[in-house]
N, C-alpha and C positions, 0 to 999 in steps of 0.2 A: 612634421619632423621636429624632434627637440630641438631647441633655440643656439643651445650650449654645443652638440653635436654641430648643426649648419656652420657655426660661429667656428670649430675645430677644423672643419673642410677646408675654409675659405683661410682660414691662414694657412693651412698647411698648402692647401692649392697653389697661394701666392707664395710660400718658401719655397715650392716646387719650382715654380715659373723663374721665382729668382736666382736658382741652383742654376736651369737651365740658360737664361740669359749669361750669368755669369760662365758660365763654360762655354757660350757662343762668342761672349767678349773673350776670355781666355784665350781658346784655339786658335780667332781672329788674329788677339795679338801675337803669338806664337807663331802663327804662320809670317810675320813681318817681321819681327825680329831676330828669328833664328837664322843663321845665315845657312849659306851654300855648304859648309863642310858637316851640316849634318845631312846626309841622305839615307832611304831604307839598305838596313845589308842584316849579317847576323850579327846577334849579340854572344859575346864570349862567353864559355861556361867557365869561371873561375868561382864560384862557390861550394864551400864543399860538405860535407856532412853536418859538420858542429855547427856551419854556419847558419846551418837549413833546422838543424835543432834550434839553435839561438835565439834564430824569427820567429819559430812555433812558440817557444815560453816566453816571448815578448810580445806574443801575439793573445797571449791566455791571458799571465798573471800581470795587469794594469792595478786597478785601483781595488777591484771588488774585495782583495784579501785583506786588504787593510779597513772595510768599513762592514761587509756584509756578515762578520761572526758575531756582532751584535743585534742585527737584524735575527738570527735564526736563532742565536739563546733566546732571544725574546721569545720565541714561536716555542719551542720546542724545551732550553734548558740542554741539557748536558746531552740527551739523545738527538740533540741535532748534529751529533758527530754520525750517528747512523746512515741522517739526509746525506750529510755529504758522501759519504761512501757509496748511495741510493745514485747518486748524482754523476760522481765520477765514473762510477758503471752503464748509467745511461751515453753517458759524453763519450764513453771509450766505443760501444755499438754503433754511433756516430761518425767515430773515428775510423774504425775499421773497415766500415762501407769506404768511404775517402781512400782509406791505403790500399783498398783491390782495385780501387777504380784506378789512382794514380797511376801503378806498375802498368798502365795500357801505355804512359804520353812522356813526354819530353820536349815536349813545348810551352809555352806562357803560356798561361789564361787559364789555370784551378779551374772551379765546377764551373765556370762559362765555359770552358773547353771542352766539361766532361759531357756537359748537358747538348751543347751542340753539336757534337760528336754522335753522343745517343738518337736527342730527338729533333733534330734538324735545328735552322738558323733563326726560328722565330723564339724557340724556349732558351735555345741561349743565350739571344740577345738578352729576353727579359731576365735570367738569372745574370749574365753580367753587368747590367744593367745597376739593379739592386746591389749588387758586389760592389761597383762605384763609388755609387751613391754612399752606400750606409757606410763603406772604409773611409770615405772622405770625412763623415763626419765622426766616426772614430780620431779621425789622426785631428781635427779639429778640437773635440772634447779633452783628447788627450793634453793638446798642446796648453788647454787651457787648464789642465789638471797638474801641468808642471809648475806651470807660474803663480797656481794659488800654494802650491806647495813650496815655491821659492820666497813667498813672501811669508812666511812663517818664519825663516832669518833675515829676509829682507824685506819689512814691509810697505815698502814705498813700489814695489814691482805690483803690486797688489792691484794695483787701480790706473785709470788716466793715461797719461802718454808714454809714460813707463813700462805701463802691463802693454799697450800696444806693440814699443819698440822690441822689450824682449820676447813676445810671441812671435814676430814676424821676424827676427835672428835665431832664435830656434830653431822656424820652419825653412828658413831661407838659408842656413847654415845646414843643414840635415840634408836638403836638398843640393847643394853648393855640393857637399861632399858624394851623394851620388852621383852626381855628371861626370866625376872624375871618375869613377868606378863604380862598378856594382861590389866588389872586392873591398872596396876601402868602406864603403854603407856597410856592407856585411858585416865589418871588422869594428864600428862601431858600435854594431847592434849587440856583436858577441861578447863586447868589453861589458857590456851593460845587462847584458842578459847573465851573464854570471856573479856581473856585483850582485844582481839581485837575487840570486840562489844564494848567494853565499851569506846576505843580510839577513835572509830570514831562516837559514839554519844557523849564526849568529843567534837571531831571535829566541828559536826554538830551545838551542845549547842554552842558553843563558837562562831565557824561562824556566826550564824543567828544574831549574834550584829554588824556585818558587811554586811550585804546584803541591797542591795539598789534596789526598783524595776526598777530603770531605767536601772539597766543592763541586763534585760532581754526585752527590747527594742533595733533593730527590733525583732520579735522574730522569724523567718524565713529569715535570711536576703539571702541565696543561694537558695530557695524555697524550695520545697516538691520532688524535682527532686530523689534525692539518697536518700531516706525514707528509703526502701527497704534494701540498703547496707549499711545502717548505723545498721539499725535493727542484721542484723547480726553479723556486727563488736560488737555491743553489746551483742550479745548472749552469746559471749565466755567469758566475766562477770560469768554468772549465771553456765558455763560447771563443772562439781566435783562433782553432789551432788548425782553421779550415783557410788560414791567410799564408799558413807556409807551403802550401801545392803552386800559389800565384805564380814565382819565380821561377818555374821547372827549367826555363829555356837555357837558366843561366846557373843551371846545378851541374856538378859531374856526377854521371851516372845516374842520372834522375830516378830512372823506374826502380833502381835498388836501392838509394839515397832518401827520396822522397818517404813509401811508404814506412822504413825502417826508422825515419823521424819522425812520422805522424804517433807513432807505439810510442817511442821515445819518450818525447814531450807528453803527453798524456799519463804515461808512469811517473814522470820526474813532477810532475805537476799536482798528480793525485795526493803525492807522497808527503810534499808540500804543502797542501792545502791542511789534511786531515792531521799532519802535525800542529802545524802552526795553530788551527784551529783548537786541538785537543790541550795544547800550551797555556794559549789565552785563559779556557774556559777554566782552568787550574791557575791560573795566576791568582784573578780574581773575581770575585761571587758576583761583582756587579757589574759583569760584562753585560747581561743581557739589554739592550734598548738604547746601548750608547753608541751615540754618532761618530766617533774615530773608538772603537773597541781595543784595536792594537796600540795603540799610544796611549789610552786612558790606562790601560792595564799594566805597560810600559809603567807608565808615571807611578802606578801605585805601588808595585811592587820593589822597585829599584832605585825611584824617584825622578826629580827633572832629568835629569843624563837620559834615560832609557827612554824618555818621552822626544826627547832633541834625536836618540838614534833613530825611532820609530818615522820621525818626520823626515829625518834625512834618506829613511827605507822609501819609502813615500817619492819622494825625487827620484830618487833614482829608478824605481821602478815604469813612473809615467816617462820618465827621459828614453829610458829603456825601451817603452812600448810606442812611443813615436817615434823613435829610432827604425825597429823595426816596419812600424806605417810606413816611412821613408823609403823604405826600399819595396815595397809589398805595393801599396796605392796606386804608384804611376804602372807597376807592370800589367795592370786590370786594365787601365785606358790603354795602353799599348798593344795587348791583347786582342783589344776588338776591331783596334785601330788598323790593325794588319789582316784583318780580313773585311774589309772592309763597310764596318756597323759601326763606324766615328770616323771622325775627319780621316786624311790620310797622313798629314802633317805628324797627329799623335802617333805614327807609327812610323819615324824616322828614327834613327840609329847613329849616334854617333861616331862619324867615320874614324877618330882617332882616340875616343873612350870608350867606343863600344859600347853604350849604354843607350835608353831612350828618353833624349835628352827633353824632345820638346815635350813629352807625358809626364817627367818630373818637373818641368816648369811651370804647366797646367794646374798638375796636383799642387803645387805650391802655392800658386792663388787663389785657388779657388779653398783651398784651406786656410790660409791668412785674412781672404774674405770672410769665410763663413764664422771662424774663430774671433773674428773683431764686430760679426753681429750676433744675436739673437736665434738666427735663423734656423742653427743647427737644433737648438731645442726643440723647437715645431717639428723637425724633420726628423730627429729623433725616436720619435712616437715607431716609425713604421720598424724598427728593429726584428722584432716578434715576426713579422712576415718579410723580412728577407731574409734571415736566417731559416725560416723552414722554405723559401724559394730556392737557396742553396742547396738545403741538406734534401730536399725530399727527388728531385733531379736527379743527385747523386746516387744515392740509396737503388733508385729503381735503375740505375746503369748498370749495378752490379748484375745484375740480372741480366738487361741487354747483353753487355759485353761479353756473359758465360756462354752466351747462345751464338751473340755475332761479335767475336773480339774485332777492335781494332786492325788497320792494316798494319800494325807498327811492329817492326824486329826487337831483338833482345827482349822479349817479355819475360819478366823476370815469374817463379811459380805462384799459384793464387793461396789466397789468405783463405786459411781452414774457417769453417761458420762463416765466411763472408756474407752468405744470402741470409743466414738464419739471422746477423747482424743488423743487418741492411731491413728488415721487418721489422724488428724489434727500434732500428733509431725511425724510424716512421711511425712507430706508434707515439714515439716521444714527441716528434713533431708536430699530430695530430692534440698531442695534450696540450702543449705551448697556444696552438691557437685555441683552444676551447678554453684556456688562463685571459686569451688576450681580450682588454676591453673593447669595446665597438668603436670606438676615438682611432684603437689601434690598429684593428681591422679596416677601414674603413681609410685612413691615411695610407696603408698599405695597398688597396685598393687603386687609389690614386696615384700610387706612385707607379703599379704594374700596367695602370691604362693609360700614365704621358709616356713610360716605356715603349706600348706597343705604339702608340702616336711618333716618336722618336723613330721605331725602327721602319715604319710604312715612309717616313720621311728619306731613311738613307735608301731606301728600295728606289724611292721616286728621282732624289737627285745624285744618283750613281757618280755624277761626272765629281763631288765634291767628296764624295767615301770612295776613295782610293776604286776609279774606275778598273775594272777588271778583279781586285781584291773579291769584289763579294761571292765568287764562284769558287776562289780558290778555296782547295780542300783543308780541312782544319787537321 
């Protein structure tokens, strides 16, 4: 076996292991600290439509629009507006499986719910599983993509004991304020999710006084060769918008709410992207290859100001999108937690905020952990296969659920081409892993075999996963 692969294993093994320890210490501590007035009951549905929109574009648009239009002029030049368009069309097929599946549920737990629902308690576990995992390390990467971004006006936050303390008041603040509410998380995530609409059609408005058609002349100049792989690299633009189904429990009206956000977000997003992108690439000619593309283009065309706006976009956006993780993260642990595949603890309720307290205390450190090591880099790697552990689950529910629906009332009517959707984001699936390298396959791997180890565990020690939870109906 290659040196470099074995050498890939074994860290990723031991980031695994430490993922896992730390969530044993986590839960641990959580069960001693939280007191008696949190116990299981239900969680209030106070969220409401815009809120569930808000998550979904907070859940898409993080960093990739600010860095990846340089990456794809590079590939492609001025026809990489086509990928995207190749892209967001892929991502909506995606989408659309997700929104017929939705209108079946009205409970927590997104594609673990839908998958265990569909194929019993072993696939869902491992899809929620990976849902975890790979969110936790979102809201980690994120939290550290605010702080590099804080330090561009502050550069002492940058490094050292500084970057530590405001990482962990970030997370500890975002968190702080979900225990009081899922309603007040929401309301921050909305404040945020709309600066950031509204910044970069700022952007947009303001760029189109600087776009010249001759800079999208040639307009293919490396030809049609990498279409294909451009299109992909583009995808992971549009990946997030399968984090706002998580919170169903606590939406009004979920099965009409839900999928009529999932369409939402993905138009408002499309719409966004293909702008902003077609903006830049008319700003200026030497977008292609450059590492911040929106602030270098900023800078050139308007000068320092529009480079300082760009970085201030930048902030706000990651604020925005771990904003969102805040509310979205702990509802996955909470999720399993209540039927019992995690602790039981993770699935208490706050008796007087109604919210799950001890799952956002979890997610809080175990993401203040992993954002103050390393670790989430290593673990990073498995993205590419749990995102299609998500989506390909999902996809083929559609299908289930047209044959055997749910028991659930108020089903709201089915999404026209649902199935023919539901093939088509499976084959996209199937491309993403024939893209992914063997580091990544192979990481992912590992991750879905401590999974099934995990889940034989809660099978064995029933008395410590909420004894009698695990039969309960999902």
């Amino acid at each position: 076996m290659d040196s470099a692969i074995l050498r890939m294993r074994c860290e990723v093994s031991a980031a695994m292991g430490g993922l896992v320890y730390a969530t044993g210490l986590a839960c641990a501590g959580v069960v001693r600290i939280v007191p008696a007035f949190v116990r299981s009951s239900t969680m209030d549905r106070r969220l409401s439509s815009s809120d569930v929109v808000a998550l979904g574009v907070n859940g898409v648009i993080g960093s990739g629009i600010f860095l990846l239009p340089g990456v794809l002029a590079q590939r492609m030049g001025p026809a990489s507006l086509v990928a995207v368009v190749a892209a967001g069309l892929l991502a909506f097929f995606v989408t659309i499986s997700f929104a017929d599946v939705s209108r079946h549920f009205e409970d927590t737990g997104g594609a673990y719910l839908y998958a265990r629902s569909a194929f019993g308690r072993f696939v869902g576990f491992e899809v929620g599983w990976m849902t975890c995992v790979t969110r936790v390390l979102v809201f980690a990467a994120n939290a550290n993509g605010f702080v590099l971004a804080l330090s561009y006006f502050v550069p002492q936050v940058g490094h050292g004991m500084m970057h530590a303390w405001v990482l962990t008041v970030l997370v500890g603040g975002l968190s702080w304020v979900n225990i009081l509410g899922s309603k007040l998380g929401a309301r921050v995530s909305t404040w945020f999710g709309a600066a950031k609409i509204v910044t970069l059609a700022i952007f947009v408005g303001a760029g189109l006084l600087f776009v010249r058609s001759s800079r999208f002349v040639p307009w293919a100049p490396s030809g049609w060769g990498g279409f294909g792989e451009t299109v992909l690299i583009a995808f992971y633009m549009f990946v997030g918008f399968e984090s706002l189904v998580i919170p169903a429990g606590e939406v009004l009206s979920p099965q009409r709410a839900v999928p009529r956000a999932l369409l939402s977000v993905m138009a408002i997003v499309s719409a966004l992207y293909l702008t902003t992108h077609a903006v830049a690439l008319g700003m200026w000619e030497g977008l292609a290859g450059s590492q911040n593309p929106l602030s270098d283009a900023a800078t050139v065309a308007i000068g320092d100001t529009g480079g300082i706006f760009v970085a201030g976009c930048v902030m706000l956006s990651t604020f925005g999108y771990a904003a969102g993780q805040a509310v979205v993260v702990p509802r996955a642990f909470f999720a399993m937690a209540q039927r019992g595949e995690l602790p039981a603890k993770l699935g208490a309720v706050h008796s007087v905020y109604k919210t799950p307290a001890a799952s956002i205390a979890v997610t809080a450190l175990l993401t203040i952990g992993l954002a103050l090591s390393s670790s989430f880099k290593q673990l990073a790697i498995i993205s590419v296969v749990a995102r299609v552990a998500q989506y390909v689950p999902v996809c083929l529910s559609v299908w289930v659920f047209r044959r055997h629906p749910p028991f659930l009332r108020h089903e709201t009517a089915a999404i026209p081409f649902a199935r023919t959707a539901s093939v088509i984001a499976m084959c996209v699936c199937l491309l993403l892993l024939t893209q992914a390298s063997r580091q990544q396959l192979a990481s992912g791997g590992i991750a879905l075999a401590l999974g099934a180890a995990i889940y034989w565990g809660s099978m064995r020690y029933r008395h410590i996963f909420a004894p009698g939870a695990a039969t309960k109906s999902p």
